[in-house]
N, C-alpha and C positions, 0 to 999 in steps of 0.2 A: 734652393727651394723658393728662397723670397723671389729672384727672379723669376722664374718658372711662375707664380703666383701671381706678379706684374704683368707678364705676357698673357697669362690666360684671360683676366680682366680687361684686358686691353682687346683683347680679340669679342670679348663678350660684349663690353661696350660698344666695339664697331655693329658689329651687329646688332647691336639691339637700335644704336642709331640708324644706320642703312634702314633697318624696317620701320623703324617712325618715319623718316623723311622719306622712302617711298611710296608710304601711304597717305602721308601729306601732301605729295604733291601730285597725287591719283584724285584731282578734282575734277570728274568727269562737265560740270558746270566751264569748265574751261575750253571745253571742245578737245577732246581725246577721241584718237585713233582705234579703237578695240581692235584685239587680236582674234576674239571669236563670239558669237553672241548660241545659245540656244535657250528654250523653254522648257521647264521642268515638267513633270507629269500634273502639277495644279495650275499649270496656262502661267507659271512666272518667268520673266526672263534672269537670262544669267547671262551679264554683260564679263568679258574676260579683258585681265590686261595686265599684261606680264605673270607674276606670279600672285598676282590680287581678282579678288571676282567680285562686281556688285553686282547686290541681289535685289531686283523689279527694278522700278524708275527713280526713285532715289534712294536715300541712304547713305552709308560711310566704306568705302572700301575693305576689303580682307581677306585674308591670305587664302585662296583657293585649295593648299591642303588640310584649312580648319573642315571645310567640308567636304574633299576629297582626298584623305589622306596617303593613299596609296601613288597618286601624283608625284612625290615627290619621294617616295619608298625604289621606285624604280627609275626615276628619272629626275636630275636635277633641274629645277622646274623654271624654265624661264620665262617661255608662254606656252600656251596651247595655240596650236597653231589653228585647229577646227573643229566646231562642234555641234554636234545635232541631235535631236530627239528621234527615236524611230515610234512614230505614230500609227502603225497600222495593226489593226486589231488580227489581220490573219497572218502575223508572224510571232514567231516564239519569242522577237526581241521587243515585242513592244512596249510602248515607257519607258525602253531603258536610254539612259543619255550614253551616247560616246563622243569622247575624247580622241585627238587627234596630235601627236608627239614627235615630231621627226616622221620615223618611220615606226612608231608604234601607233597601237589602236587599246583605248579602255572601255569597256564598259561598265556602265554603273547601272544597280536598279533600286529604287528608293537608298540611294548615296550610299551605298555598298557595292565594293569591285566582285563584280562576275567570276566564280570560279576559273581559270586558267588564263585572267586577262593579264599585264597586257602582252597582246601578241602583234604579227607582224601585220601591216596594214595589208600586202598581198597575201596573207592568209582569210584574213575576213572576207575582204572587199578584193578580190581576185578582179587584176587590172586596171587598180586605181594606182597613180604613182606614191612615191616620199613627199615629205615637205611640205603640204598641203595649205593652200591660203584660207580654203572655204567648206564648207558642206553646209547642206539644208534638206529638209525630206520634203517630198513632192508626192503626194498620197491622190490617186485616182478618184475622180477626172480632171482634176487640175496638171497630172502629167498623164499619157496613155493608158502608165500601168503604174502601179506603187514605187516609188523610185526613189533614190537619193541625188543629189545634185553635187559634184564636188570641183571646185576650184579650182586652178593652180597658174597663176600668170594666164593671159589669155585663154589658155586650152580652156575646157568644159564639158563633164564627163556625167551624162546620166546612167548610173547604175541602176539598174532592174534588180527588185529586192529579193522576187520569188526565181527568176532565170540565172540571174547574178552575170548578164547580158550588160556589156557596157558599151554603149553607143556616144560616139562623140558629137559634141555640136558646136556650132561659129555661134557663137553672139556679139556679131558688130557692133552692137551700137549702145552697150554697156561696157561700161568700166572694170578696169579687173576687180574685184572683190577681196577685201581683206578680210571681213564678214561675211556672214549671212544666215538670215533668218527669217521663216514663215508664221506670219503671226495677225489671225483675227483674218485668217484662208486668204492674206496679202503675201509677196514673196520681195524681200528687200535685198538690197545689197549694199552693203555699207563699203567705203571709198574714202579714208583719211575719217574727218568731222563729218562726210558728210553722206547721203545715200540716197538708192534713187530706187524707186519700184517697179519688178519686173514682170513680165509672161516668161515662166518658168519654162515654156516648152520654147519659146522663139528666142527669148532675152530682151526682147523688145520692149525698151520704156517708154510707161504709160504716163501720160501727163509730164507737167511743168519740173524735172528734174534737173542737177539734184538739188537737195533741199539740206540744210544744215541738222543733223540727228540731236541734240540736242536739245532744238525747237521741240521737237516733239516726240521723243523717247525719253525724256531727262523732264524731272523735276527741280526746276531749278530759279533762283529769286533773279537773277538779271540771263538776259538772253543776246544772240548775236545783234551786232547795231542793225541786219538787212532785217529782220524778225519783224512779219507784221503780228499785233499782237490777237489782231480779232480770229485771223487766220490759223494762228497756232493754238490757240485755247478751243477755237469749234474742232480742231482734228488734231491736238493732242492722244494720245494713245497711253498716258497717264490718269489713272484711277481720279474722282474727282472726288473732294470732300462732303460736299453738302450740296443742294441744290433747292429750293424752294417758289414758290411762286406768293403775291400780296395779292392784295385785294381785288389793287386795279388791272389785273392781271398780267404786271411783269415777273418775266421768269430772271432769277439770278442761281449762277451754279459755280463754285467756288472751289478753285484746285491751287492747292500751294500757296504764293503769293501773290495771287491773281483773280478774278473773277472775268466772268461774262453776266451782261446785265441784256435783255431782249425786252425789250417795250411794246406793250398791245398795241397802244396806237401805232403805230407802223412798222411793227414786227422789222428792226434795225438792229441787229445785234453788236455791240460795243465790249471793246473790252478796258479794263482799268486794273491798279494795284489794288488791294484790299487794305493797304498803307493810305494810301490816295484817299481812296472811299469812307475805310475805315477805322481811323487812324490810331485808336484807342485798341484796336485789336493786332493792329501788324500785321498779319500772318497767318496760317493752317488753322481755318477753323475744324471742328469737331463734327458739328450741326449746326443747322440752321431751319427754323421754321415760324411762319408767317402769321399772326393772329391779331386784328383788329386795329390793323394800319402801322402794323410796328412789327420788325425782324427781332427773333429771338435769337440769338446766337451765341454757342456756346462751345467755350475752348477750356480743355482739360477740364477741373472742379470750380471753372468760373462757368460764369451767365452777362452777356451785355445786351443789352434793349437799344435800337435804334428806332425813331419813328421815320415813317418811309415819308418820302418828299422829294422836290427839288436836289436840295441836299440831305441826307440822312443823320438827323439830329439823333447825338449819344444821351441817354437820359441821364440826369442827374441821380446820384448814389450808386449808379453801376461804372464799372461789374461789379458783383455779389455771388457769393459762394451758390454753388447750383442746387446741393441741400437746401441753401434755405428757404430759395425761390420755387423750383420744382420738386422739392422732396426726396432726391435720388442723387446719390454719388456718382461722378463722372471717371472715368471719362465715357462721355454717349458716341456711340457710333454714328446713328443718324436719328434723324425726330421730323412728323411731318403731324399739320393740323387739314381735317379734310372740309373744305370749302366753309360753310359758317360756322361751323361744329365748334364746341369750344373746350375739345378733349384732345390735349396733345399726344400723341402716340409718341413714344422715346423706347427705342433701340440700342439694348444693351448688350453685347455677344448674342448670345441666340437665345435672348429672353424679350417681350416684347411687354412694356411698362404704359400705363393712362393715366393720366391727370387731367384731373377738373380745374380749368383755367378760370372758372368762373366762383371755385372756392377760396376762400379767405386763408383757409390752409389748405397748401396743396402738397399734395403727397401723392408719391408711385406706387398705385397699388395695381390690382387687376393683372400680374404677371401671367402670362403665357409663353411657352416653350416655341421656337421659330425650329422648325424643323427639317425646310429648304437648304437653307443654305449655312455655313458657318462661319460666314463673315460677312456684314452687307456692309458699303461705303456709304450711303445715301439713300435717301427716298421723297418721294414727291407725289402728293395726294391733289388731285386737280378733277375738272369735269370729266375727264376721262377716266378716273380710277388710279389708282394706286400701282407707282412704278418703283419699283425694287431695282436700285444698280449696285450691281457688283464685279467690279473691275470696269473693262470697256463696257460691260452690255449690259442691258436692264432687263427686266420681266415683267410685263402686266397683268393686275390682278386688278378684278372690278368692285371690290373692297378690303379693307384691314380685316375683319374675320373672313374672305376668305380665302388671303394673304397668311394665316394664323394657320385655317384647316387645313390648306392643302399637301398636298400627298405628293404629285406629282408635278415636276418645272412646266410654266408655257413656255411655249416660242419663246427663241433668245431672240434680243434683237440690239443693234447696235447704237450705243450712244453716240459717237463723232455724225453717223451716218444720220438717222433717227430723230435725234433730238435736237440737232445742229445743222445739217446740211450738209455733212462733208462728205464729198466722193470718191476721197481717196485714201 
């Protein structure tokens, strides 16, 4: 019995080691190959790799059956080998993610397995092979018809969702695809570290490919040595922290351990560490917002004051608890002040807080309910009115109340694109 009791320990400690240290060393910051990438039904990605899934652009690795547990109910799970969202609003499957196993197929719909899955891949998808490297969904006019795209070593198989008509195609001049995924109506294809963007219907890549994923899927504090850094921060496809503009009308927009700084006088966009710049702060601000020649910037339940210049001088006594300076417990999602106005607007979840910068005690009062959206990253109040981002893409509103009343989203439109330049 004692041996029996030695051996079962022995066996539980391998395992429990094995799962630490493969999760330690699932540093996607390192340049990791994913096995499969798709998008959840809230536009997040869900990066696959081996039996671990990371969830949006950064974060820590974890075991893909914490949130699919039926993964590994039917199948001892090593990777998934493909996976895709079904996006189209005129199918019975829409939203659901499937999974891709050998020669099985899962479906899930909000992280729940679909009555009688999984089942065989030529049962669903009639005329798709085993063993799949890749799939992606291709929703009309970006393919003829509503379609899926799916991988396997060279070959290349558009499935028709509504005929279930599988037409083959050549794609000379892409890469085989270990990945793939369509995201912000781009279609990628991921290739080891690295990926390159395609025309869904030709396979023909577009632009300077490939490009290290990485750079710009991944949130991450050091980057490849070829990385330029202005390059990768205007078309990032990583959520940005704060963004704000000063006086003299330069914009600065703040993601991870990084910034981009753009200067009126000659609209130059530069990028730098927020360690470099900032030094006293390190890292992931909260918010940031701009008022009387001095950035306010505010990480977790602190507050740090720089006055804007040459160099950005840290004020003496900060940082200081954000109670005591602004009146309100952090952590803030975003905070903007609109042109000379001297009422900071601070962004709580989906309550929207004011301060009188100009009282001696200030305090968050004037709460109002945000009822857009339930998450914003950022915001930015300038001569144009008041832009809302959340995730890639902003929204403009031509003031904070009626940013507060409104009912219905404007126009989305693209941060990398939009506010940066970036074309691809």
């Amino acid at each position: 019995m004692k041996l029996l009791t030695q051996v079962l320990l022995c066996i539980f400690a391998c395992l429990f080691l094995n799962w630490c240290y493969s999760a330690a060393v699932l540093d996607r910051c390192l340049g990791l190959e994913m096995d499969a990438v798709a998008v959840n039904e809230v536009g997040i990605p869900y990066f696959f790799k081996g039996d671990h899934l990371f969830k949006g652009f950064h974060g820590k690795a974890e075991l893909s059956n914490e949130s699919f547990a039926e993964l590994d109910d039917h199948h001892h799970l090593g990777h998934v080998d493909a996976a895709f969202r079904m996006h189209f609003e005129n199918s019975t499957d829409h939203d659901h993610l499937f999974f891709f196993l050998d020669h099985s197929v899962f479906s899930y719909y909000q992280h729940k397995l679909e009555q009688g899955y999984p089942k065989k891949i030529s049962e669903v998808f009639p005329g798709i092979p085993d063993h799949l490297d890749a799939a992606v969904e291709c929703p009309h006019p970006e393919c003829e018809e509503d379609s899926v795209i799916f991988f396997k070593g060279d070959e290349i198989y558009h499935y028709n969702v509504r005929t279930q008509a599988v037409d083959e195609k050549e794609f000379k001049d892409m890469p085989n695809c270990t990945s793939a995924f369509r995201f912000m109506e781009h279609f990628y294809c991921f290739h080891g570290h690295m990926f390159s963007k395609f025309d869904p219907k030709t396979g023909e890549v577009l632009g300077k490919y490939p490009k290290e994923a990485r750079d710009y899927f991944m949130r991450c504090a050091k980057f490849s040595e070829e990385s330029d850094p202005v390059e990768r921060e205007r078309c990032s496809r990583v959520h940005l922290d704060a963004v704000t503009s000063d006086n003299a009308g330069n914009k600065y927009a703040f993601r991870g351990h990084h910034f981009l700084f753009k200067e009126e006088a000659n609209d130059t966009l530069k990028a730098d560490t927020i360690e470099n710049a900032f030094k006293e702060l390190h890292s992931d601000v909260d918010a940031v917002f701009s008022y009387q020649d001095h950035l306010y910037m505010i990480k977790n339940d602190k507050i740090h004051i720089y006055k804007t210049g040459t160099a950005h001088t840290h004020l003496e006594g900060y940082p200081k608890p954000l109670k005591e300076e602004l009146g309100i417990e952090g952590p803030i999602d975003a905070a903007f002040v609109c042109g000379d106005h001297h009422i900071a607007h601070l962004i709580k979840g989906q309550k929207m807080y004011d301060v009188d910068l100009k009282s001696s005690q200030r305090v968050a009062d004037n709460e109002r309910p945000i009822s857009l959206f339930q998450k914003i990253d950022a915001a930015i109040c300038d001569g144009e009115g008041l832009k809302v981002i959340v995730g890639n893409h902003y929204y403009h509103f031509d003031s904070p109340m009626l940013f507060i009343a409104g009912r219905a989203l404007p126009e989305q439109r693209r941060v990398s694109l939009e506010l940066f330049g970036c074309d691809h």
